[in-house]
N, C-alpha and C positions, 0 to 999 in steps of 0.2 A: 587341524589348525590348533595351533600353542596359544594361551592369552598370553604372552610376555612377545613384547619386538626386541626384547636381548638377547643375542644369540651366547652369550655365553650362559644368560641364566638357562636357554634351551638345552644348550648342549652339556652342561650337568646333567639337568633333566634328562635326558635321553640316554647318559652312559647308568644313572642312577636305576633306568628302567632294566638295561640291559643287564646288571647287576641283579636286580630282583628277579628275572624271568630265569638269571643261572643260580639262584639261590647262593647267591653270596653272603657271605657273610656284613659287610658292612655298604649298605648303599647309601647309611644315612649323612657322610661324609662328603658325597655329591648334592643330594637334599640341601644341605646346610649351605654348599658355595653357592648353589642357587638361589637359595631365597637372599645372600647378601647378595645375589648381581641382581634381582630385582625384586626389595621388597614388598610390592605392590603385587606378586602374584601368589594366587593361592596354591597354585597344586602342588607344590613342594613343600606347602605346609600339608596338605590332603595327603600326598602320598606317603610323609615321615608317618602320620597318623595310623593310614593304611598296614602301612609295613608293622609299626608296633604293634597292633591288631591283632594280625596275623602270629606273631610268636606268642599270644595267650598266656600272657604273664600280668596278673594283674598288679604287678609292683609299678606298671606304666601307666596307671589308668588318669592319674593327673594330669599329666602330661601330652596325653592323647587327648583331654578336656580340652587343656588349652588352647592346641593347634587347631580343633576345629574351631574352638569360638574365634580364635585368629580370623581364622581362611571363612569364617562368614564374614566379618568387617568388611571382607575384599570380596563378597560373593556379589555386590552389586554392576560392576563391569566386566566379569569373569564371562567367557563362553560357553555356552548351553552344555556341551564336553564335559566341563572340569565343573559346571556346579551337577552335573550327576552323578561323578563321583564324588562331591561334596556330600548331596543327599545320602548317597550310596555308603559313602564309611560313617556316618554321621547316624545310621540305622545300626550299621554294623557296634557300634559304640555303646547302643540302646537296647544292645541283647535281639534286634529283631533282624537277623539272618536273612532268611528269606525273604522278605523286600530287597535286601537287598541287591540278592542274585535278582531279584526279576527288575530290579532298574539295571544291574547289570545286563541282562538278556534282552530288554529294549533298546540300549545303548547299541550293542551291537549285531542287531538287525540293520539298525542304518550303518553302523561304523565295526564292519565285522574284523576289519586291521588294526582295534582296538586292544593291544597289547596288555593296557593297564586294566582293563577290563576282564580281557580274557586268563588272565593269571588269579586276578581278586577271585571272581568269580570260583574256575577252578578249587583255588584253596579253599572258599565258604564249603562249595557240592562236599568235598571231602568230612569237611568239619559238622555238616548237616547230613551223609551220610546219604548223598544223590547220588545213587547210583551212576542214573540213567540218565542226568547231565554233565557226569567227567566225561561221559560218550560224547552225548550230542552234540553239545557245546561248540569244543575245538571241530568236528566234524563240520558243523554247520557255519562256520568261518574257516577253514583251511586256505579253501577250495580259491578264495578270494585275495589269498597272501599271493606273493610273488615268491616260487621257492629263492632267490638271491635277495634275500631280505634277511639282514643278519641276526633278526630275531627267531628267522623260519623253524631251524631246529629246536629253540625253545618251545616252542606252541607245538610242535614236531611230538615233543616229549607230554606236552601233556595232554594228546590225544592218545600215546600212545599206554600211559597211566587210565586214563580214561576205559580204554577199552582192555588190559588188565582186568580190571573191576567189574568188566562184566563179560568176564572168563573165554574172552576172545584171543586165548593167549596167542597162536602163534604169528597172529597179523601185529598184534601188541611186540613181538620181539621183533618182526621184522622195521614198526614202527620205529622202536626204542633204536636197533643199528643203526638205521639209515640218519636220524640225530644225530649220531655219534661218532660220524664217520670224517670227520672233518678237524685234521690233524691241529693242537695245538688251542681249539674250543670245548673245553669240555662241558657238556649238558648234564648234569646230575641227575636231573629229575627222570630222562632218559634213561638214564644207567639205572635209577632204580627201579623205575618201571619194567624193567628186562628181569632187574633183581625181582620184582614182584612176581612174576610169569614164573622164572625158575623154583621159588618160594610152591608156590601152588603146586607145582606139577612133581614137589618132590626129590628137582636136581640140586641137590645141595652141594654136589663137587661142581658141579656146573656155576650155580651162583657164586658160591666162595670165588671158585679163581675168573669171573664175571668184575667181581669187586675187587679181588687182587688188580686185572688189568686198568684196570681203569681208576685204581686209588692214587695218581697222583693229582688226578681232575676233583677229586670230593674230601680229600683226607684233610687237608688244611685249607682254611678260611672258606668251609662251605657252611650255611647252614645246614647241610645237610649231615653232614660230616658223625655227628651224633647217631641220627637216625642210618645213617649205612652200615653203622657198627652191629646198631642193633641188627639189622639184616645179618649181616655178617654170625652173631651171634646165633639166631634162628636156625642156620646153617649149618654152624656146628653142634646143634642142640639136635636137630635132626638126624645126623651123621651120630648122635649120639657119643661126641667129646665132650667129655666134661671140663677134662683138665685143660681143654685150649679155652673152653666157654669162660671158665674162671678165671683166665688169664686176661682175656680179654675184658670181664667185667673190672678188672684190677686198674686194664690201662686205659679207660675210655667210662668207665660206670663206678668211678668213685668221688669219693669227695668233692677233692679238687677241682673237679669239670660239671659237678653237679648243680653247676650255676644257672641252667634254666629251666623253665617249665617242660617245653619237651624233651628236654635231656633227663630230668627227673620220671619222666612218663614212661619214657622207653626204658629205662632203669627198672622200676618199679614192673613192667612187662616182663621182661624178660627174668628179674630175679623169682618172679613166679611161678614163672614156667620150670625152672630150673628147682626150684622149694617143690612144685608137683612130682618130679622127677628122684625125690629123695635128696637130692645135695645138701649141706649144711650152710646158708648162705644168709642166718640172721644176722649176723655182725654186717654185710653189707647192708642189710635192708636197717638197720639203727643208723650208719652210717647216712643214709637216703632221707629218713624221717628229721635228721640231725639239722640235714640240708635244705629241707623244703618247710615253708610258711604254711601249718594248716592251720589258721586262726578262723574264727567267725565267718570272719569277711571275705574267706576262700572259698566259701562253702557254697556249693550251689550255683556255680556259673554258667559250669558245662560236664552233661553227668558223665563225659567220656572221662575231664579230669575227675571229676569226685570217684568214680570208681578207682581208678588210680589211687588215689589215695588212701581208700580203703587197703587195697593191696599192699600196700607198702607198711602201714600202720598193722594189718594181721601178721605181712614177713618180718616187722621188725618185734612179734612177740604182745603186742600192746591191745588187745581184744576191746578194753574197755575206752581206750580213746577213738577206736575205729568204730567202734557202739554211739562216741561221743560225736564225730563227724557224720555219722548217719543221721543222726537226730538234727544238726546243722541245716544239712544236704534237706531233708524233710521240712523241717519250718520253712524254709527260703520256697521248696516248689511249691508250698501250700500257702503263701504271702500271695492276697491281692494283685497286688503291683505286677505281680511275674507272669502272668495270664498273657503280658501281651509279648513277653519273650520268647525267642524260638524255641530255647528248652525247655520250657513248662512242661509239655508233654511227652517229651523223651523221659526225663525226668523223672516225671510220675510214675509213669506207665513202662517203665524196661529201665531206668540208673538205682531207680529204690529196689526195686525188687531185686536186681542183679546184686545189688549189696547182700542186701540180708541173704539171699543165697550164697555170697562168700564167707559171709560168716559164721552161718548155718557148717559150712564143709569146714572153717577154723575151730569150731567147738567139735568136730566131728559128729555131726547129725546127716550122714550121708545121704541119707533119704531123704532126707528134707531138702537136700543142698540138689541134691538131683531135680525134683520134682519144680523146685523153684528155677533155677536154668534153662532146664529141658525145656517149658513152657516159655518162656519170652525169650528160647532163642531165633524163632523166626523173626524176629521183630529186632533181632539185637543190633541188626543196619542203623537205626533209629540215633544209635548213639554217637554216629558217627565214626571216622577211623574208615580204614582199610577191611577186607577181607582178612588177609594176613595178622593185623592187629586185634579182630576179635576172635582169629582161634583161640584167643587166650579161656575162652569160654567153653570152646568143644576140650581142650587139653585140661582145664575143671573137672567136667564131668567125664572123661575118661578116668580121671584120679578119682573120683567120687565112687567111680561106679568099678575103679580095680579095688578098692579100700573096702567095698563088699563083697569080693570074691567071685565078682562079674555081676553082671545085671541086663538086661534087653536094651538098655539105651546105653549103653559099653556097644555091647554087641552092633548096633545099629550104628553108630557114629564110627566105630570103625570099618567096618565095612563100605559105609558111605569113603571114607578116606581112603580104603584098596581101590576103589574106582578111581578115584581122582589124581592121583598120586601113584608117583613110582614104591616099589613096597623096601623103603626107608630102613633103617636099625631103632626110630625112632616107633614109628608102626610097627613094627617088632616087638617093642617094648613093650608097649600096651597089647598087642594080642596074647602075647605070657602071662601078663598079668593078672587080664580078666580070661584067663586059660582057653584061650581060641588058638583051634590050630591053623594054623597059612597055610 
């Protein structure tokens, strides 16, 4: 049930939805016709809210203020529905996460065909680093959709990302095709979720031409579009091209495009993986720092970005300003107020300490850099992100530990990757280095 009796403000509303579940680049377009066809309902203000949210940019945080105080004016004849999702991104606004999946997860126990639910949801598990509700989640509402529901393949997709993540790859690829199979709809998040499978298991000629097929569905006007590069990148980083990886950092990870928070992120990832590898790639990483806002008031939101930033501030040469966002990142988890934030404890406990062991491996204090990693890498789920997005940790301390001429935790983490993984040019690389023979 919709609070609005205007079917055109519905049916905005409803193409706006279908746009966010395929990760479009612009739903807020629909949002906006809809609240001029009825400004009396709130969730078109909740969901522009929602959406800005989601892309993790604190240059919207105004603006996200206002629509909620909007859409509570109007939360007195609003339907039980849409003031959940009121409460629900109105937590998410307040740093507190996790309430808010769990009014998510109440919502739909009653209303498991709750689209706007089951996508919010999803992206928080990721950002909060739930494993084991990218699973559940869609798993436990599937079952309830009607597959001829033109949202099906979406939710398709992020069960099938879901179960990815908790290394159930080959049902994850068969999930991710069967989304994808539907000529002229493209599902991205599907697509990457297959990408993620391939990622893991080491097929990197597989995932490249994975994303070759399927780059006209994600290449433009997706948001995704960013982050499938970066995939793309991981790929040839694997395969161990350099000269494609650079090319690609050139036409997708430079200035120009470096206009968001996750496009800086994924930036900032991958130019470091590529800096561990030897490449010379400071001039991009000044470029990155040129581009992105690390003032005060950035500091300390979410330790997945503050680490990022770190990153980026070591690749761009600048030790003593990355010293200076640490100390930021620090006063903010150590403030009062932030105890009742999701990341208070991520923070504390696995974003500080992952700093200083990146900076520890910047000054070249190997052992230090190791011993601080190694230790809070079981824990590094904590910070949110992917699998795939905190190897960036395991490919550290492979660097740490070839920059000593081998070491037991070299030795150990690669070997954990000969199991898991096909044996790569990139696992190559690192068995030379810390002198292990294949």
């Amino acid at each position: 049930m919709l609070g609005t009796a205007d079917p055109q403000a519905a049916q905005h509303v409803e193409e706006a939805l279908r746009r966010m579940m395929a990760f479009d680049a612009d739903p807020l377009t629909e949002l906006g016709s809809a609240q001029l066809a009825d400004t009396q309902w709130l969730l078109p203000l909740v969901m522009r809210a929602g959406h800005l949210l989601s892309l993790r940019d604190r240059g919207h945080e105004h603006e996200i203020a206002v629509l909620l105080e909007q859409a509570q004016a109007l939360s007195h004849d609003a339907v039980d529905r849409e003031r959940i999702h009121l409460a629900a991104v109105s937590a998410l606004a307040e740093g507190r996460w996790h309430h808010a999946c769990r009014l998510w997860d109440e919502l739909l126990l009653d209303q498991p065909r709750d689209a706007l639910a089951l996508l919010w949801a999803h992206e928080w598990d990721l950002v909060r680093g739930d494993t084991v509700q990218l699973r559940q989640r869609p798993a436990q509402a599937l079952p309830e959709w009607d597959e001829a529901d033109p949202l099906y393949p979406y939710a398709l997709g992020l069960y099938a990302f879901g179960l990815q993540e908790n290394n159930l790859f080959p049902l994850a690829e068969d999930m991710g095709h069967r989304a994808t199979t539907e000529p002229g709809r493209p599902v991205p998040w599907a697509v990457h979720a297959v990408a993620h499978v391939m990622e893991m298991q080491g097929r990197c000629e597989d995932g490249a031409a994975w994303l070759r097929h399927h780059q006209p569905g994600w290449a433009e006007g997706s948001l995704l579009a960013g982050h499938l590069w970066w995939h793309m990148g991981l790929f040839r980083l694997e395969a161990m091209d350099m000269p494609g990886t650079q090319r690609l950092i050139d036409a997708h990870f430079s200035r120009p495009v470096l206009t968001s928070a996750l496009r800086r992120m994924d930036a900032a990832s991958l130019l470091w993986r590529m800096h561990l590898l030897g490449m010379d790639v400071q001039a991009c990483f000044v470029q990155l720092v040129e581009a992105w806002p690390l003032g005060k008031e950035d500091a300390g939101w979410h330790a997945y970005h503050d680490v990022h930033g770190v990153l980026a501030l070591l690749g761009a040469g600048e030790p003593g300003r990355a010293e200076q966002w640490l100390g930021r990142c620090a006063a903010r988890a150590f403030e009062p107020e932030d105890v009742r934030r999701s990341n208070h404890l991520p923070a504390r406990e696995v974003g500080l300490p992952l700093m200083r062991g990146l900076l520890a491996f910047a000054r070249g204090e190997y052992p230090q850099a190791l011993a601080a990693l190694h230790a809070l890498r079981p824990q590094a789920w904590r910070l949110g992100g992917s699998q795939a997005q905190r190897d960036l940790i395991d490919q550290t301390l492979l660097a740490a530990a070839a920059h000593l001429g081998g070491h037991p935790i070299g030795r150990a983490l690669l070997n954990e990757r000969r199991l898991a993984r096909a044996l790569t040019p990139l696992t190559r690389h690192w068995a030379q280095h810390l002198h292990i023979e294949l």
